[in-house]
C-alpha positions as CSV (number, residue, x, y, z in Angstrom):
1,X,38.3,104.7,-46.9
2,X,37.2,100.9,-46.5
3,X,33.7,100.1,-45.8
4,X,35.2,98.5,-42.0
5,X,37.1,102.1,-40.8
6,X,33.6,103.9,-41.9
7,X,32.4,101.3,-39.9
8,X,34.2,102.2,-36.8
9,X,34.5,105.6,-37.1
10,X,30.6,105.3,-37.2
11,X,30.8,103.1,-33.8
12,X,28.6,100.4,-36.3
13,X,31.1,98.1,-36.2
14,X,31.9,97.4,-32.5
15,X,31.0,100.0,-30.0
16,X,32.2,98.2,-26.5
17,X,35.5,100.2,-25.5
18,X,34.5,102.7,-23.0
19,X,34.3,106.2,-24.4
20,X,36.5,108.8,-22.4
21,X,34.2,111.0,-20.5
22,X,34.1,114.6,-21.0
23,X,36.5,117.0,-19.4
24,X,34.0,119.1,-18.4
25,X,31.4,116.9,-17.1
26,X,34.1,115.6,-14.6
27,X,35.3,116.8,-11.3
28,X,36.9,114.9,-8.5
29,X,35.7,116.5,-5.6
30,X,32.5,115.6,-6.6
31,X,33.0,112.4,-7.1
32,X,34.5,111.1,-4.2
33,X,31.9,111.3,-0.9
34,X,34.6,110.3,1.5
35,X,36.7,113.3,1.1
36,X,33.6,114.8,1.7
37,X,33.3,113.5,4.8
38,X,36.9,113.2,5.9
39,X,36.3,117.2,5.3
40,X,33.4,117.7,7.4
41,X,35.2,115.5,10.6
42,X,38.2,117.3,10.6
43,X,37.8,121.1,9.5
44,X,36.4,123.5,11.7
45,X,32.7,123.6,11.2
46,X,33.5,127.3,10.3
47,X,35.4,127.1,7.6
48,X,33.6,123.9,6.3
49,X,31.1,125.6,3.6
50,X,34.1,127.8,2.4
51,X,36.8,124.9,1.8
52,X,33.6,122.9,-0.2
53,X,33.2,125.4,-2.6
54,X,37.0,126.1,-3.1
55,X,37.4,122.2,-3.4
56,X,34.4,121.7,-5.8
57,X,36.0,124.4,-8.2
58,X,39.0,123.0,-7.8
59,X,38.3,119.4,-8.7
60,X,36.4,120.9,-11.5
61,X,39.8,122.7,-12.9
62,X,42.4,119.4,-11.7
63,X,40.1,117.1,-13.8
64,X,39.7,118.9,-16.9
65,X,42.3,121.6,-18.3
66,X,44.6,120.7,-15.3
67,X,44.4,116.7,-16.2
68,X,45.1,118.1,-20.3
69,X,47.9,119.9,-19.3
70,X,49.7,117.1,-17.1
71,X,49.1,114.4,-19.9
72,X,50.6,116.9,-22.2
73,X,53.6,117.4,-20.1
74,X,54.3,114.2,-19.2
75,X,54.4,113.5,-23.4
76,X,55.9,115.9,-25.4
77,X,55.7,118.3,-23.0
78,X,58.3,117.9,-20.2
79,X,61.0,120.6,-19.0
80,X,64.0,121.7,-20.3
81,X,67.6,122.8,-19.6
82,X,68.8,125.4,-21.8
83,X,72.5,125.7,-20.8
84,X,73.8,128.3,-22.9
85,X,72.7,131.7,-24.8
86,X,73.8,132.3,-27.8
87,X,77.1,134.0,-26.4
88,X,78.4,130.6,-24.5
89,X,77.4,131.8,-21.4
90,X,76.2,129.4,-18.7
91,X,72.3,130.4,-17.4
92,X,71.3,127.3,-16.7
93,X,67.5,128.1,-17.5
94,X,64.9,125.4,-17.0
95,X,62.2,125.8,-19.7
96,X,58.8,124.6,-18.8
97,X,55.4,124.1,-20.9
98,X,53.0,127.2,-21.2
99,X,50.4,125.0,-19.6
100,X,52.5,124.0,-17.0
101,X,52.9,127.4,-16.2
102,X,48.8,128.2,-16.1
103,X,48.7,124.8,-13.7
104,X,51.1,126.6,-11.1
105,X,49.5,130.0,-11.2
106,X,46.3,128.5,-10.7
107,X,47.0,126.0,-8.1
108,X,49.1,128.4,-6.3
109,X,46.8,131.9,-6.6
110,X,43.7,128.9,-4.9
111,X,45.9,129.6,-2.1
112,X,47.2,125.8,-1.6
113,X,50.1,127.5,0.0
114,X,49.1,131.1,1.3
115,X,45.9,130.2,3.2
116,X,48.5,128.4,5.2
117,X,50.4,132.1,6.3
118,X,48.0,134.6,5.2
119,X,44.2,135.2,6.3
120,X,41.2,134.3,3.6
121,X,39.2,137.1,3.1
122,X,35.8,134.7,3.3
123,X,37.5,133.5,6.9
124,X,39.2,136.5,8.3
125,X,42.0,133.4,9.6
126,X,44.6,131.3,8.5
127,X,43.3,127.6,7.5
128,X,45.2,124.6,8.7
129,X,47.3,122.2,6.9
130,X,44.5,119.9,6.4
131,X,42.9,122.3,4.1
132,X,46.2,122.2,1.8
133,X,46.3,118.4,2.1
134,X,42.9,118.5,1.1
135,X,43.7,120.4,-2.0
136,X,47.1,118.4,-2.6
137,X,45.0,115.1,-2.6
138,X,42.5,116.8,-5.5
139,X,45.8,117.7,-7.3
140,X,47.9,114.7,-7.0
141,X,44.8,112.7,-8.9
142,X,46.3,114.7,-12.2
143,X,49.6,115.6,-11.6
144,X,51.4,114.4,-8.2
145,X,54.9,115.9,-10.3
146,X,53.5,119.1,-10.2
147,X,52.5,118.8,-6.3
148,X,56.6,118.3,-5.6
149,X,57.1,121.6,-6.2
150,X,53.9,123.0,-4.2
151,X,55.5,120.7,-1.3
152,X,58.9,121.9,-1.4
153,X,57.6,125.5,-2.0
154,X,55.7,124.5,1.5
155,X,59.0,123.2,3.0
156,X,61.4,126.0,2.1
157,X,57.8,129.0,3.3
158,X,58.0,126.7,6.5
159,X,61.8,126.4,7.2
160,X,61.9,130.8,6.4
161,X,58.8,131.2,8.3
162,X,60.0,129.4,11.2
163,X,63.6,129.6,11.6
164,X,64.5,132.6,9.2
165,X,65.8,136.1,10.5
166,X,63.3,139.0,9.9
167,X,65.5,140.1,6.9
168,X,65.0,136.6,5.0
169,X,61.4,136.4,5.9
170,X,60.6,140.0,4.3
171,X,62.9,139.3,1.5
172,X,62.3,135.8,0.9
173,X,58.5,134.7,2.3
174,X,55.8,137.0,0.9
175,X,57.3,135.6,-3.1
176,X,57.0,131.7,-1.5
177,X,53.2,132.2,0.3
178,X,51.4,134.7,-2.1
179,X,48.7,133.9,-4.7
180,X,49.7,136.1,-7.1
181,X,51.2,134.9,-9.9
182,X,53.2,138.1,-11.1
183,X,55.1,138.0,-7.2
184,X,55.0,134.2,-6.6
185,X,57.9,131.9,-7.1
186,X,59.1,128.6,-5.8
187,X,61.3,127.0,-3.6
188,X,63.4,123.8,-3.0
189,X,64.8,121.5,-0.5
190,X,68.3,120.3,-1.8
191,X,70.1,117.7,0.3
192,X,71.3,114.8,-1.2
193,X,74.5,113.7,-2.8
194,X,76.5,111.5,-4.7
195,X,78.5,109.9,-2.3
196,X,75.6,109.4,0.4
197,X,72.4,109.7,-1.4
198,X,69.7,109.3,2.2
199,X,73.4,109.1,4.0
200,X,73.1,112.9,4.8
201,X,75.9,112.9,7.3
202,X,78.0,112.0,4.1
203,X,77.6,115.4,2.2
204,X,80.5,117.1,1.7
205,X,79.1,120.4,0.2
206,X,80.9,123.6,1.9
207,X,80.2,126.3,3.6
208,X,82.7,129.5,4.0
209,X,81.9,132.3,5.6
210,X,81.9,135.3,4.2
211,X,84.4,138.0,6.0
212,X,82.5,140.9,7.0
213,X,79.2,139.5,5.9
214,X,77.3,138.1,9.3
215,X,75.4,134.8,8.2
216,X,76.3,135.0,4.6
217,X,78.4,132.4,3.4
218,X,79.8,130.9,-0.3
219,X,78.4,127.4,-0.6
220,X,80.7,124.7,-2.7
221,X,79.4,121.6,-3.8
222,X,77.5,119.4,-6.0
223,X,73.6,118.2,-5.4
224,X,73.0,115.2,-7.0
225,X,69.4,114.8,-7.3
226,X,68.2,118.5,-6.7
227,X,64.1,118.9,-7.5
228,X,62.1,122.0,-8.8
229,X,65.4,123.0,-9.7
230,X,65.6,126.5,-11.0
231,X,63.1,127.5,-8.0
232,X,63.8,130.7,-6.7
233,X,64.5,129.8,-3.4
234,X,66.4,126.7,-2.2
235,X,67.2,125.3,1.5
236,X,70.5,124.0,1.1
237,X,72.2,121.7,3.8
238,X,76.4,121.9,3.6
239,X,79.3,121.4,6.1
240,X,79.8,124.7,8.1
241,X,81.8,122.6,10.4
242,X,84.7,120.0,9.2
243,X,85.8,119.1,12.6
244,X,82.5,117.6,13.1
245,X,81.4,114.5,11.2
246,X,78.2,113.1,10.1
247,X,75.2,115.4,9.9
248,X,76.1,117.4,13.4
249,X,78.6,119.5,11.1
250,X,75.7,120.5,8.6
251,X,73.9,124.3,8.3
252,X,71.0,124.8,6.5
253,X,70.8,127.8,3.8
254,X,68.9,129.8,2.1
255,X,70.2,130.2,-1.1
256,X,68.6,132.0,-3.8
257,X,68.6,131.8,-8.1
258,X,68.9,135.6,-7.9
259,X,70.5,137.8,-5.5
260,X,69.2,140.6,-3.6
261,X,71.0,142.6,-5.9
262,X,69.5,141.5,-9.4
263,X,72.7,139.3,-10.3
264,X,72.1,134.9,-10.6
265,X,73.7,133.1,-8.0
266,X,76.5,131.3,-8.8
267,X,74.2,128.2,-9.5
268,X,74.8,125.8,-12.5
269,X,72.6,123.1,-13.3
270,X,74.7,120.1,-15.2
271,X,71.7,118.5,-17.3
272,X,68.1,117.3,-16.2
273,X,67.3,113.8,-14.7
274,X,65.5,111.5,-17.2
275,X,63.3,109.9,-15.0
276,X,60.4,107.0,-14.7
277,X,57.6,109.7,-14.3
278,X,56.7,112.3,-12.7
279,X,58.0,114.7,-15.6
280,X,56.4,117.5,-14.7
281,X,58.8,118.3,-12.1
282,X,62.5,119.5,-13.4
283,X,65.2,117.2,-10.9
284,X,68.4,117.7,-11.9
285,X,72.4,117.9,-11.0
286,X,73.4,121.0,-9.6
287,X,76.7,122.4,-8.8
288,X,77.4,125.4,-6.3
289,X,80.2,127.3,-7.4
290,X,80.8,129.4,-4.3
291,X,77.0,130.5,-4.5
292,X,76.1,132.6,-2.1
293,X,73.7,131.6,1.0
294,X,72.3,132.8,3.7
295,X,72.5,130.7,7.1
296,X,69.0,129.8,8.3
297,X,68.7,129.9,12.1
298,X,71.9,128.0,14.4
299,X,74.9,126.9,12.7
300,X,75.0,123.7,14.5
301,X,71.1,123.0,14.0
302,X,70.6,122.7,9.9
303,X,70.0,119.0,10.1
304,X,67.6,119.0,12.6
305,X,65.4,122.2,11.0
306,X,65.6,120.2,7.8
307,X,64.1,117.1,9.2
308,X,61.4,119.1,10.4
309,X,60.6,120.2,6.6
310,X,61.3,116.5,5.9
311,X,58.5,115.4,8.3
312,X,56.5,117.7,6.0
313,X,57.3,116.4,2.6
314,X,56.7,112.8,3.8
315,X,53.1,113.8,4.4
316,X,53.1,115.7,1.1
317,X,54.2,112.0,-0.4
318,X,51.1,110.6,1.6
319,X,48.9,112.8,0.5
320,X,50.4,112.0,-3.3
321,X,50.1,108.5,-2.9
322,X,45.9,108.4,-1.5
323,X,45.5,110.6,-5.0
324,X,46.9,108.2,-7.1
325,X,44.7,105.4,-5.4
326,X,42.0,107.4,-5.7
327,X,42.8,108.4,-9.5
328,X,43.8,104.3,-10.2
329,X,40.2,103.6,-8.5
330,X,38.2,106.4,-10.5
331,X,39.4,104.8,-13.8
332,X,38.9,101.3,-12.9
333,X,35.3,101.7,-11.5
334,X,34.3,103.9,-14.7
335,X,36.1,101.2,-17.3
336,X,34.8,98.1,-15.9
337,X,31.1,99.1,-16.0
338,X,31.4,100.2,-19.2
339,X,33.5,97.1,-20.7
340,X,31.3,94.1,-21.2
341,X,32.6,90.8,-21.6
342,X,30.4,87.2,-21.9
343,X,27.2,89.2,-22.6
344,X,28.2,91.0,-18.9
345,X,29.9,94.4,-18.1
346,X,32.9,93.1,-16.4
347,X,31.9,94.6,-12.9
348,X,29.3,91.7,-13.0
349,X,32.0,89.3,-12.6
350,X,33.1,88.4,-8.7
351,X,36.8,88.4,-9.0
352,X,36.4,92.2,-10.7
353,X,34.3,93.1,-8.1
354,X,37.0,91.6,-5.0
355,X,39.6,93.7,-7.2
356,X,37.9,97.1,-7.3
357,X,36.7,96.6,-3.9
358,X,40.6,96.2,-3.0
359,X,41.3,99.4,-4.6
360,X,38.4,101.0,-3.0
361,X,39.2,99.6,0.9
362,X,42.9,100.5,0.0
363,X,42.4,104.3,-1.0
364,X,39.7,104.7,2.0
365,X,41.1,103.3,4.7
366,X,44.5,104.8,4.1
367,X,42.6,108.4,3.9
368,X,41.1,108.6,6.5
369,X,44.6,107.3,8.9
370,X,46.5,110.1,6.6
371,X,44.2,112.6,7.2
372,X,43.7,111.2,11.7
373,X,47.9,111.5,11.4
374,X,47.0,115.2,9.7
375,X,45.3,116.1,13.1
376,X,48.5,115.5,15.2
377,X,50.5,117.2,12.6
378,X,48.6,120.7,13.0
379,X,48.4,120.2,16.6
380,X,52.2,121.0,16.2
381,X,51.4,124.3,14.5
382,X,50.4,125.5,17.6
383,X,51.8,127.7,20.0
384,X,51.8,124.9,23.0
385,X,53.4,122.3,21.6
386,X,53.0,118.7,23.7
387,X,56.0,116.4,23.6
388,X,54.1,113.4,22.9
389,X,52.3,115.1,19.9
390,X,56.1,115.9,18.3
391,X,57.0,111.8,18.9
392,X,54.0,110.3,17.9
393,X,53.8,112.4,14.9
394,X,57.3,111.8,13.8
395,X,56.2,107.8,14.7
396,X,53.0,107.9,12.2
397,X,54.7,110.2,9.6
398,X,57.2,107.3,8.3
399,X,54.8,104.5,8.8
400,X,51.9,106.3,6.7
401,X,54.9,107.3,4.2
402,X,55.5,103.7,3.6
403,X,51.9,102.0,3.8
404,X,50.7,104.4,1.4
405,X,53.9,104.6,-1.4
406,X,53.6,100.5,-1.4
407,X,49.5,100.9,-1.7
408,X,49.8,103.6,-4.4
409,X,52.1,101.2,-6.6
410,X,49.4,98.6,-5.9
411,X,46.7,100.6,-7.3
412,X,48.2,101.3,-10.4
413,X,49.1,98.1,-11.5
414,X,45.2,96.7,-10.4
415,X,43.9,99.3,-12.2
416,X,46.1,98.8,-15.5
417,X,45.2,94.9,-15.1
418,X,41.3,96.0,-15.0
419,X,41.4,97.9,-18.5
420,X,43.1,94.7,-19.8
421,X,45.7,95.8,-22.8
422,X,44.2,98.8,-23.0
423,X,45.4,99.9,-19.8
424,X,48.8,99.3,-20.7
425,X,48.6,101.7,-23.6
426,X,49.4,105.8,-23.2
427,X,46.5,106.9,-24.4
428,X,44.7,106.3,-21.2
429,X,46.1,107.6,-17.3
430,X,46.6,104.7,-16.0
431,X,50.5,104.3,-17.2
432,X,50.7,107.5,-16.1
433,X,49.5,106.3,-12.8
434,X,52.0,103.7,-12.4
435,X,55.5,105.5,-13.3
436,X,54.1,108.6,-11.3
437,X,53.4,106.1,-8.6
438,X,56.8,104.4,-7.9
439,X,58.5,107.1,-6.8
440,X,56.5,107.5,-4.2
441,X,58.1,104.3,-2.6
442,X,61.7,106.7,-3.0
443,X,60.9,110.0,-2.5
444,X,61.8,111.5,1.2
445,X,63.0,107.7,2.5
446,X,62.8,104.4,1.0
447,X,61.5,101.6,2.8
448,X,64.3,100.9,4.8
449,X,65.2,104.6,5.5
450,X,61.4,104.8,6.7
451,X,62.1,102.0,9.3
452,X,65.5,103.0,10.5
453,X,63.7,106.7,11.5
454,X,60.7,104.7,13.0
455,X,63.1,102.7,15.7
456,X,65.0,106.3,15.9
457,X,62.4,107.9,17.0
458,X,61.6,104.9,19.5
459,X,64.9,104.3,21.0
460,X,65.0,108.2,21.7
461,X,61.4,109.0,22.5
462,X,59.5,105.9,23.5
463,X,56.7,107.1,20.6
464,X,55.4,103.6,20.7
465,X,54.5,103.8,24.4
466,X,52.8,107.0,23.2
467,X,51.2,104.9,19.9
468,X,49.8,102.0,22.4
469,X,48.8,104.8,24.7
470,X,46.6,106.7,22.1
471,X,45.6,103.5,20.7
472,X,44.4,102.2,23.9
473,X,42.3,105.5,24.8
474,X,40.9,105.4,21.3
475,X,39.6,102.1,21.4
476,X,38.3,103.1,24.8
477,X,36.1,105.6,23.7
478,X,34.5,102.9,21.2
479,X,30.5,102.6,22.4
480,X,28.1,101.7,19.2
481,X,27.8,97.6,19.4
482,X,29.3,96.9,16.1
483,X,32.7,98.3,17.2
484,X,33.1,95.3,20.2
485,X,34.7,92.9,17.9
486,X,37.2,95.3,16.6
487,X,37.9,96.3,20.0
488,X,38.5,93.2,21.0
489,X,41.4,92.2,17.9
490,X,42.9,95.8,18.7
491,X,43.2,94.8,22.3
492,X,44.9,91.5,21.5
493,X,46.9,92.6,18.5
494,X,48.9,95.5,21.0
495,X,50.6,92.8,23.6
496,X,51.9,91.2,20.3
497,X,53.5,94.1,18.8
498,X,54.5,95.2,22.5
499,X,56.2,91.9,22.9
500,X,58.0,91.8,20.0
501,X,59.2,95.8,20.2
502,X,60.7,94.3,23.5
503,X,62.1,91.4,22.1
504,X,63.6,93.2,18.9
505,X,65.0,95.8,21.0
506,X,67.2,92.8,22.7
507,X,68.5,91.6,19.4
508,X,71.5,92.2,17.3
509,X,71.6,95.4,15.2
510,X,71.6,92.9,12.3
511,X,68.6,91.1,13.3
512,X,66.5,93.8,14.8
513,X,67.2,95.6,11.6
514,X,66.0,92.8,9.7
515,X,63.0,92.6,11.2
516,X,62.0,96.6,11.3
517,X,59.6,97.0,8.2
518,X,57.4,93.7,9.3
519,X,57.4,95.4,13.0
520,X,56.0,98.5,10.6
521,X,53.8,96.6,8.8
522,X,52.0,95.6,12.7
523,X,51.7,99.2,13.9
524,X,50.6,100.7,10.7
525,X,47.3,97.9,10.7
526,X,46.4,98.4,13.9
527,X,46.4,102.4,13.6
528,X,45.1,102.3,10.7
529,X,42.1,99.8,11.6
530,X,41.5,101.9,14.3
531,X,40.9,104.4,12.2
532,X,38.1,103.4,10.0
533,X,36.5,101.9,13.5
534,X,36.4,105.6,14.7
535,X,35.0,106.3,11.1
536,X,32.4,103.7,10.8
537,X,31.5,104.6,14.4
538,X,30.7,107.8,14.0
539,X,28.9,107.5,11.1
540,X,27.0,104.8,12.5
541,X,26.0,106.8,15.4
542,X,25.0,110.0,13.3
543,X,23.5,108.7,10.0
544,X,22.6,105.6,11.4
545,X,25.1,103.9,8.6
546,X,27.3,100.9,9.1
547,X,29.3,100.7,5.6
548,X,32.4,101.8,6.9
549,X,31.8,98.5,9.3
550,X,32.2,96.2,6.3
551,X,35.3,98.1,5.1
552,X,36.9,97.3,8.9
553,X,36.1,93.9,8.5
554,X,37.3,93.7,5.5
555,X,40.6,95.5,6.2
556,X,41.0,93.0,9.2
557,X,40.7,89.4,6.5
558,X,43.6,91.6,4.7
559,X,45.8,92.3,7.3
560,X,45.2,91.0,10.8
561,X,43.6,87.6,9.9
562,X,44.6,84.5,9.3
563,X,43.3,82.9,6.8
564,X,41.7,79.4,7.7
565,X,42.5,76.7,5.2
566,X,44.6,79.4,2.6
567,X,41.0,81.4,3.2
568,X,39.0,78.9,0.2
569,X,36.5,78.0,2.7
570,X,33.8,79.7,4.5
571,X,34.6,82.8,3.2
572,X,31.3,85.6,3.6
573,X,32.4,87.7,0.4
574,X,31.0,90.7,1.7
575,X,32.8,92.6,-1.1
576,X,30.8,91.1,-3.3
577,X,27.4,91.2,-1.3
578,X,27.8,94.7,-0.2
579,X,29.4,95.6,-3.9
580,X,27.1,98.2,-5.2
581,X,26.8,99.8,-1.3
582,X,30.1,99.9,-1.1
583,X,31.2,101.3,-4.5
584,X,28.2,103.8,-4.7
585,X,28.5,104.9,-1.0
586,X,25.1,104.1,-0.1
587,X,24.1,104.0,3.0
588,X,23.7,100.4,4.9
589,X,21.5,100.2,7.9
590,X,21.9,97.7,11.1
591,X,19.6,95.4,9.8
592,X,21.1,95.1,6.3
593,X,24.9,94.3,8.3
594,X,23.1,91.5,10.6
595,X,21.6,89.5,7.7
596,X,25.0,89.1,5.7
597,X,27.4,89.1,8.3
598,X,27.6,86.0,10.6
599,X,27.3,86.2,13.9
600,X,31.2,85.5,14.4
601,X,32.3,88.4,13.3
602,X,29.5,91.2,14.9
């Protein structure tokens, strides 16, 4: 060995690259006070010492053998097809990791899905969904390919649960909603193909009825890009209807790997996608070669149940996307006080410090909207349902989908840029990060599909009368002094978007079109300023802490501002005054706000 490796293998020789911290001194619940307290504002104070000990084991588990597991899988260890046996027949078996099977008993016997349909013991009740996203955003910080097959387990238990005949819920639910790992398996939402990809009305999949066989039919057809393939259950949309075009024609099925009497289904799977990222979940080709299904509530209704388990997903890919900020964050912070650089760890330095407190304002103020849209969603679960709640949620749904999946991608590639090189190597997360990231923009709805459901659910609903209704009783409601100011640009921002909803809606299809994802862009800062208002005001008024103050302001420079002279001049730099407050969540007093913030902006 040369004297300069026994040099470095004895750290003598340079010791300034950040050590990797130890599995098991890490846990991400822990680390990360506002989940705590997005926890404590939205759970019932009942269940709130229960879900904090769940969440604190969990984090414990994600970030060490869980975070192991995922790095493994996403390397050497990702799925496999194994067509044939060794006779030539087709079983079309996908072969996953050993590891990867520990992470989905585990996750799934803590109850990420059951607590949702079957009482905790600790409770004696059901939790709501934002316990699950709670857990889904602890997850996603290790392995958001894993969490798309809790989410479309979640979509096919919902879709059963809701619109399934007593027959498919006692054959079919207790295996997708139990924790126990020897009755458990998974389901699937397949929908798209070839010819029409997010054109849904284009599938041309079949449907036959079976003759003397009520709601069982033999499905024929090809899914391009089928995920968690191989799950045991799958929601299947196909044409039960030729004479009717577009997706009006389309039933939704449950169609199982095995049939209720012990043979497979006549399912093949073609080969496995080789994708970007997100390896841990098996997407593949499928072809349905007269498999048989199981019709899933009205046969003229499949489209419409599966838009409902749609709306679902795209909050799953919300929840996905805050973890990956708050994962891309988590490394960055730990690496750049460690690194040095000119005799300085590099957090010294003001443009690191504006870029980690980008990440930071990002991943919190993008929380705490996913988590306010959360509330309207589990108002839905209810057995009064209110009309407005259905349109607004299918409003914020899309709009959160595609703030968050551009935000995500963001975060990555700021925290890759903050390890320097090293970031760019495998060895660390933060590749990881970035290829698990970018399909967040494409899963559930693209950009463009995200806008075109937005001015659906306008033309048909009027949601944005019910957005700048909410909005307006919100800010109303506003009452500690520092939230005036922010009032005030809410209340001036909402004619503008107003006027130009009316304007747009007078335009060409072309143009309006056009113009969609910059009207999304309005709606989704204002609601989500809002937000952290309502945050930093409640805080302010219980703890007597105005942090989440400087985050508003902060989010208001990024997104509702202009900038005066390209924003060179004049500027406060309160992410770098309030740096350590702000990255160590201490608490900031009245006093503390008044001294660095000019009087402009109180």
């Amino acid at each position: 060995m040369s004297r300069l490796q026994w040099s470095i293998d004895r750290r003598a020789y340079s010791d300034n690259i950040p050590h990797p911290r130890p599995a098991s001194e890490q846990n991400f619940f822990q680390a990360d006070p506002n989940i705590h307290y997005l926890l404590k504002r939205y759970l019932p104070a009942a269940m709130q010492n229960w879900a904090e000990n769940q969440l604190f084991a969990l984090g414990a588990y994600v970030a060490g053998p869980m975070d192991e597991r995922a790095a493994h899988t996403d390397k050497e260890g990702k799925p496999r097809l194994r067509k044939y046996n060794r006779l030539g027949e087709d079983i079309s078996e996908i072969v996953t990791n050993e590891g990867y099977k520990e992470t989905v008993a585990h996750i799934y016997g803590a109850g990420i899905v059951s607590h949702l349909y079957h009482p905790v013991p600790e409770l004696g009740e059901t939790v709501p969904y934002t316990n699950s996203f709670l857990m889904g955003y602890v997850v996603s910080q290790s392995e958001p390919g894993f969490y798309c097959p809790v989410t479309l387990t979640m979509s096919a238990a919902y879709l059963i649960n809701r619109y399934g005949n007593e027959e498919q819920k006692k054959q079919y639910l207790m295996g997708l909603t139990t924790c126990d790992r020897k009755r458990m398996y998974e389901g699937a939402t397949w929908l798209t193909e070839r010819q029409g990809g997010s054109d849904v009305g284009a599938n041309v999949t079949v449907a036959q009825p079976v003759e003397g066989q009520p709601d069982v039919y033999r499905l024929t057809g090809e899914k391009f890009f089928a995920s968690n393939a191989g799950a045991m259950v799958a929601t299947v949309l196909a044409r039960i209807d030729a004479d009717k075009p577009g997706t009006k024609g389309l039933g939704l099925f449950l169609v199982p790997w095995i049939k209720p009497d012990g043979e497979r289904n006549q399912i093949q799977i073609r080969r496995l996608k080789d994708k970007l990222g997100v390896n841990a979940v098996p997407s593949a080709e499928v072809l349905l070669e007269g498999a048989e299904g199981y019709l899933i509530g009205q046969p003229e209704s499949g489209f419409k149940y599966m838009a409902e388990a749609l709306n679902l997903s795209r909050i799953c890919n919300a929840v996905a996307s805050i973890g990956i900020m708050r994962r891309a964050f988590y490394e960055a912070q730990y690496y750049s006080h460690e690194r040095r650089a000119f005799g300085n760890p590099i957090d010294q330095y003001p443009m690191v410090r504006q870029m980690l407190i980008t990440l930071l304002l990002d991943v919190e103020v993008s929380s705490g909207a996913v988590f306010d849209m959360i509330q309207v969603y589990d108002r839905l679960q209810s057995k009064q349902v209110k009309k407005e709640d259905a349109a607004l949620a299918r409003l914020l749904i899309p709009l959160l989908k595609y703030r968050t999946g551009e935000e995500a991608v963001s975060a990555a590639h700021t925290a890759i840029e903050i390890h320097g090189g090293n970031g760019y190597i495998e060895e660390y997360v933060t590749p990881r990060l970035l290829r698990d990231a970018q399909v967040l923009t494409v899963w559930e709805g693209t950009s463009n599909i995200l806008a075109l459901d937005l001015l659906r659910v306008m033309q048909k609903e009027n949601s944005h009368q019910i957005f700048f209704q909410m909005i307006r009783e919100r800010v109303a409601r506003w009452n500690y002094e520092l939230s005036a100011p922010f009032a005030q640009i809410v209340l001036a921002e909402l004619p503008i978007l107003e006027e130009n909803i009316a304007y747009l809606m007078r335009q060409s299809a072309d143009y309006l079109t056009y113009k969609l994802k910059p009207l999304a862009d309005h709606m989704v800062d204002i609601y989500s300023l809002t937000c952290i208002v309502s945050e930093a005001e409640d805080q302010a008024v219980h703890e007597g802490n105005v942090r989440k103050y400087i985050l508003a302001r902060l989010y208001v420079n990024k997104h509702l501002q202009e900038k005066r002279k390209r924003g060179i001049q004049d500027d406060q730099l309160l992410d770098v005054h309030f740096f350590t407050e702000l990255m160590e969540y201490r608490p900031v007093s009245i006093e503390m706000w008044q001294g660095k913030v000019s009087t402009a902006f109180r």
